[in-house]
C-alpha positions as CSV (number, residue, x, y, z in Angstrom):
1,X,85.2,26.2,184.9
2,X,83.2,29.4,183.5
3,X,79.9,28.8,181.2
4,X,79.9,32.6,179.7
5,X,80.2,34.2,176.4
6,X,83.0,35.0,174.5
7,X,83.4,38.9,172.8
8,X,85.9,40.7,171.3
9,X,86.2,44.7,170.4
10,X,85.9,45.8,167.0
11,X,89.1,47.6,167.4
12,X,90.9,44.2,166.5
13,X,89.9,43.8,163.1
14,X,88.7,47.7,161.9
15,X,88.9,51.6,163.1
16,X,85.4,52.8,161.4
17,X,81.8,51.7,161.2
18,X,81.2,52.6,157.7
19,X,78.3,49.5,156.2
20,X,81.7,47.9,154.9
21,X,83.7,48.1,157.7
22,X,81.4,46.5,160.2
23,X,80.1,43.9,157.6
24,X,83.7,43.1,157.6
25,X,84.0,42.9,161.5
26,X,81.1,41.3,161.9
27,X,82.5,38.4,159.3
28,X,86.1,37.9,161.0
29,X,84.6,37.8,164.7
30,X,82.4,35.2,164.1
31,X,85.1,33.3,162.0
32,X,87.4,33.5,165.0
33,X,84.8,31.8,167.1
34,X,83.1,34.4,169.4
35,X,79.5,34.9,170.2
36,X,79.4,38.2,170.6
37,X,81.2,41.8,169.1
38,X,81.7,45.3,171.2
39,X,81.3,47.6,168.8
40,X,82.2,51.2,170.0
41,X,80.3,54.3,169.3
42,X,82.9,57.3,169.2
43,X,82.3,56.6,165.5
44,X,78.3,56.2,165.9
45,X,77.8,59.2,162.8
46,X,78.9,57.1,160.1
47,X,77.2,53.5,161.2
48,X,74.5,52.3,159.5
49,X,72.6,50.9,162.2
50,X,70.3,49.0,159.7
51,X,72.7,47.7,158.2
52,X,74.7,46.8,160.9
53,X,71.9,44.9,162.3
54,X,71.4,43.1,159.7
55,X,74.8,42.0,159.3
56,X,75.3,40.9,162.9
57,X,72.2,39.0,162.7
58,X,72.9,37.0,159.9
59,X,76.2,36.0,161.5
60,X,73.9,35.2,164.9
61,X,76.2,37.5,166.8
62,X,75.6,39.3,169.5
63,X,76.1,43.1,170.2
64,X,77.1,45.0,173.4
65,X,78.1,48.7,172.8
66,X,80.3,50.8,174.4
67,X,81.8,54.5,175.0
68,X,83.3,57.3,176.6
69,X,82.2,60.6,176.2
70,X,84.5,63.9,175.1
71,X,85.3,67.1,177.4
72,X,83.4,69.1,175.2
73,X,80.1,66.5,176.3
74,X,81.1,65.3,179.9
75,X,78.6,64.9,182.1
76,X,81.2,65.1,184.7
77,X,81.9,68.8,184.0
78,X,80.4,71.9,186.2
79,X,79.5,73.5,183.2
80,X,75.3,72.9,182.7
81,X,75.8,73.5,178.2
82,X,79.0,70.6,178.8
83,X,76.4,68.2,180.5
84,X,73.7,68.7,178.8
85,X,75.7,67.5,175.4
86,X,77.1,64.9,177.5
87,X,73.9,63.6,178.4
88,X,72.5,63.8,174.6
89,X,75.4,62.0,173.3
90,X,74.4,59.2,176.0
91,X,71.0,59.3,175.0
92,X,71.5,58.7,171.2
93,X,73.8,55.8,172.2
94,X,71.8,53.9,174.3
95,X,69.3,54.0,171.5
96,X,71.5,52.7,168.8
97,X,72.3,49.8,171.2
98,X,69.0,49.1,171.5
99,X,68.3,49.7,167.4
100,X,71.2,47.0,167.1
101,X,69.2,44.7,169.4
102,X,71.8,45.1,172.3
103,X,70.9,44.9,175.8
104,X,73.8,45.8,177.4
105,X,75.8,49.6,177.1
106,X,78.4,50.0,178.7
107,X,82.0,51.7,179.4
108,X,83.3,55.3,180.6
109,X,79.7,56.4,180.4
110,X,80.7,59.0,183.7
111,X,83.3,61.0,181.8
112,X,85.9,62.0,179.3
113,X,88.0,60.1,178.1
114,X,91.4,61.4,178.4
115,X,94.0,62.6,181.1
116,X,92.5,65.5,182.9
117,X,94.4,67.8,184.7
118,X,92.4,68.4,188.3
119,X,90.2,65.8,190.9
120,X,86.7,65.7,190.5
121,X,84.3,68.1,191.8
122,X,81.7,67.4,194.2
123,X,79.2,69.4,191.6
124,X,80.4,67.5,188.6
125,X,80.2,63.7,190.8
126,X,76.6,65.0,191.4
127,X,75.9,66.0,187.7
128,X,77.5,62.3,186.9
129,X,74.7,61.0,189.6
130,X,72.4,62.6,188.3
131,X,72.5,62.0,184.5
132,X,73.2,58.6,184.6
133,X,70.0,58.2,187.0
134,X,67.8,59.7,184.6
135,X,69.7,56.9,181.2
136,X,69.4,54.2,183.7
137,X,65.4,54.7,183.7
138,X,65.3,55.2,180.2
139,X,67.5,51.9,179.7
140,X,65.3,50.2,182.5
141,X,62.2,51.1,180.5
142,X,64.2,48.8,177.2
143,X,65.3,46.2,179.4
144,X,68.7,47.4,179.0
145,X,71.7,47.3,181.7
146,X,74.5,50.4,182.0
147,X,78.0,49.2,183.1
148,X,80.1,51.8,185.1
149,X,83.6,50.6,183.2
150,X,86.8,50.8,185.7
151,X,89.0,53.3,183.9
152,X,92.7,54.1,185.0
153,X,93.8,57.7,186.1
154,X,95.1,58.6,182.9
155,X,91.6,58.1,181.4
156,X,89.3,59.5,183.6
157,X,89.2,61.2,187.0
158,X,85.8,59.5,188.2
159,X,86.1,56.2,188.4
160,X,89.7,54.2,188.8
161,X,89.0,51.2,191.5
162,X,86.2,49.0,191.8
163,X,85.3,50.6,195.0
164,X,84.4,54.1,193.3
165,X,82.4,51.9,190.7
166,X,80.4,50.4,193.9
167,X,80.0,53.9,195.5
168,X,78.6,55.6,192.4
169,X,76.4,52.5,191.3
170,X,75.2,53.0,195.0
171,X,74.4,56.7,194.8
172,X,72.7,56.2,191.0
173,X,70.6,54.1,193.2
174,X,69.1,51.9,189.7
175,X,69.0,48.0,189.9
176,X,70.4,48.1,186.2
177,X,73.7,49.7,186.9
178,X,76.0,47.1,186.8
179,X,79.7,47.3,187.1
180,X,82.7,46.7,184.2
181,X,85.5,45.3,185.1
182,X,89.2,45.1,182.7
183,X,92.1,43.5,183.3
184,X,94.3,46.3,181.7
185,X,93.2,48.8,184.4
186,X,92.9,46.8,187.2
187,X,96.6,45.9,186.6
188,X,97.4,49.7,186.9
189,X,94.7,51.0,189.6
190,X,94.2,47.5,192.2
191,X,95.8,45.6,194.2
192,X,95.5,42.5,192.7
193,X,92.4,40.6,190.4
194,X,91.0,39.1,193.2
195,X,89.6,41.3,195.8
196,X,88.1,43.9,193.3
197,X,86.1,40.9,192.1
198,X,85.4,39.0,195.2
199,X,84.1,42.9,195.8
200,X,82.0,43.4,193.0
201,X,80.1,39.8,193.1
202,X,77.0,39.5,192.0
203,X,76.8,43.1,190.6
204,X,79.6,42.3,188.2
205,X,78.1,42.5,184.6
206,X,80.8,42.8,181.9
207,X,84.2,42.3,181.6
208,X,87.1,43.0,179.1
209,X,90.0,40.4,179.0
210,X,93.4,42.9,177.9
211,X,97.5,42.2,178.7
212,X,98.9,44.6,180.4
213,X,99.8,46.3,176.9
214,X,96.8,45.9,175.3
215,X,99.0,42.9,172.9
216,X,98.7,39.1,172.3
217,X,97.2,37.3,175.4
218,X,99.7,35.5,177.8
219,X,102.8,37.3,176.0
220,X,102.5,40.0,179.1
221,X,102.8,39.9,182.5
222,X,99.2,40.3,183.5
223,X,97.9,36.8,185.9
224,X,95.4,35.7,184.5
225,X,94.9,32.7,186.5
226,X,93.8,34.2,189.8
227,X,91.8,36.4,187.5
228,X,89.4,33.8,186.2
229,X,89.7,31.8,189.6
230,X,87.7,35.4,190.9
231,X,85.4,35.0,188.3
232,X,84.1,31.3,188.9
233,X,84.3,32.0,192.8
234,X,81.4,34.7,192.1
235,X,80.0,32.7,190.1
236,X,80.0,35.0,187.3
237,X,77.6,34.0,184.1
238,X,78.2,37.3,181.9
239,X,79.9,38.2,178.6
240,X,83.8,38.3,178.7
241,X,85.5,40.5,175.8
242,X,89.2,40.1,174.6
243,X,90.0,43.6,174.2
244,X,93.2,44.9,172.6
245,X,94.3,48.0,170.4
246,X,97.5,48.9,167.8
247,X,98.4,51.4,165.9
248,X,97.6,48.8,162.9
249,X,94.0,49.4,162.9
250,X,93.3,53.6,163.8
251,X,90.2,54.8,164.5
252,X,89.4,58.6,163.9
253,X,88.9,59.3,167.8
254,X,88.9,56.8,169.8
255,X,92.8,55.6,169.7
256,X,93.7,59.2,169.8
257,X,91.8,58.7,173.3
258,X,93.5,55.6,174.4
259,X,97.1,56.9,173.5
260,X,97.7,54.1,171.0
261,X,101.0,54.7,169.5
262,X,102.6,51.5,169.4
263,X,102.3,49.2,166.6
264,X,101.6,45.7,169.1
265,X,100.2,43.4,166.0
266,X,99.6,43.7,161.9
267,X,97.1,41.1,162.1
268,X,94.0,41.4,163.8
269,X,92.3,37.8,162.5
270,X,94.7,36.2,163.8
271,X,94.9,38.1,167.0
272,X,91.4,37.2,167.9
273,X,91.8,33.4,167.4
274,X,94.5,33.4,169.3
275,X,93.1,35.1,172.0
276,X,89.7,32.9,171.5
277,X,91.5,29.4,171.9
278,X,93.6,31.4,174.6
279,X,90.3,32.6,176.1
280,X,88.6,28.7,175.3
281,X,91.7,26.8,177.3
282,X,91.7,29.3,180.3
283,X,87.8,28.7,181.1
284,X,88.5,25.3,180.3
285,X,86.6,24.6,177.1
286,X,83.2,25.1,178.7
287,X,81.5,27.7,177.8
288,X,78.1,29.1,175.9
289,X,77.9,29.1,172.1
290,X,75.3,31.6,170.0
């Protein structure tokens, strides 16, 4: 059995971060039973991070933020002006996560967020290094943690396996680094959900719980059994986030990013307590509570 946290995306209930739109958010996650909301920061220019605390504290949630960056900002690129917004754009997120009272930022921090159209460079995997060295001390110096999300090749060119993760963790060389794993990828780039995981032990720090397309947990294909077996063989004690996405709820960038065209669920309240009793009976009822 798993003691851990239960989060879900803000994806599943709405597309901005306007003060309404999160108030909203905040409201329906905790309704649905979870301790904790992901909220994304593609959107960060029109979220009232005040506000937004406020909101999430009255509802004793908990935050984690997440991102990917754009290929105009990639700190993957060879081009110095690229990296350098990259890096900015990395910056000013890991300070809203903190404003929100997060300690945890995490996601496709490496690179752009889309399909790109060559390998990675050995100059831009040393820009990557070296830029997420330098927001690792900064997050170290807030008691924060960076996870190195596991994306599949059609979102990013960096990092698609949990071995990569390991390897670039590794040459960032930062204690805080920590690696994020998702179901959805792994079912695309790994073997099976058991090795990456039996891999990534102890330096596993965030997951995301996703079918294998991105609908109503258990009505895919994705197993999910061997998958929390992994976890509670590490002995994993971190957050675990339902993630999933429709073209229902749209957000201005970021489902243009994720090629969400498919209309998978209307209702996203319902969604998320589905997928927190679905979540609640896999890890057998035991679990942390805000």
């Amino acid at each position: 059995m798993l003691n851990n946290k239960l989060g879900v995306h803000a994806l599943v209930f709405s597309g901005g971060t306007t003060p309404a739109e999160v108030e909203y958010t905040v409201g329906e996650a905790k309704k649905a039973g979870f301790d904790l909301l992901e909220l994304s920061l593609h959107d960060a220019v029109n979220l009232d991070v005040a506000a937004a605390k406020s909101a999430l504290e009255a509802a004793s949630l908990g935050i984690v933020c997440s991102r990917g960056l754009a290929f105009d900002a990639d700190v993957s690129s060879e081009d110095s002006a690229v990296v350098a917004r990259g890096a900015k754009l990395l910056e000013d997120s890991l300070r809203i996560t903190h404003e929100l009272g997060g300690t945890h930022f995490t996601g496709a921090l490496y690179s752009a967020l889309g399909k790109y159209g060559h390998p990675l460079s050995t100059a831009g995997r040393n820009n990557v290094v070296a830029v997420l060295r330098d927001l690792a001390k900064e997050a170290a110096t807030k008691n924060m943690t960076l996870g190195l999300e596991v994306c599949n090749r059609y979102e990013t060119n960096v990092v698609n396996t949990a071995s990569q993760a390991l390897a670039l963790a590794d040459d960032i060389g930062e204690d805080n680094v920590l690696i994020h794993l998702d179901s959805y990828h792994m079912n695309i780039e790994e073997d099976d959900f058991v090795r990456p995981i039996m891999l990534v032990g102890d330096r596993l720090g965030y997951v995301h719980v996703g079918e294998n397309h991105r609908g109503y947990l258990g009505s895919g294909h994705l197993d999910f059994i061997s998958f929390f077996h992994a976890l509670v063989d590490i002995g994993y004690t971190g957050a675990i986030t339902f993630e999933s996405f429709s073209s229902a709820i749209v957000s201005p960038t970021l489902s243009n990013d994720l090629a969400i065209w498919r209309n998978l669920w209307d209702d996203g309240p319902e969604l998320a307590a589905h997928a927190h009793d679905y979540l609640r009976t896999a890890l057998g009822g035991n679990r942390v509570s805000s």
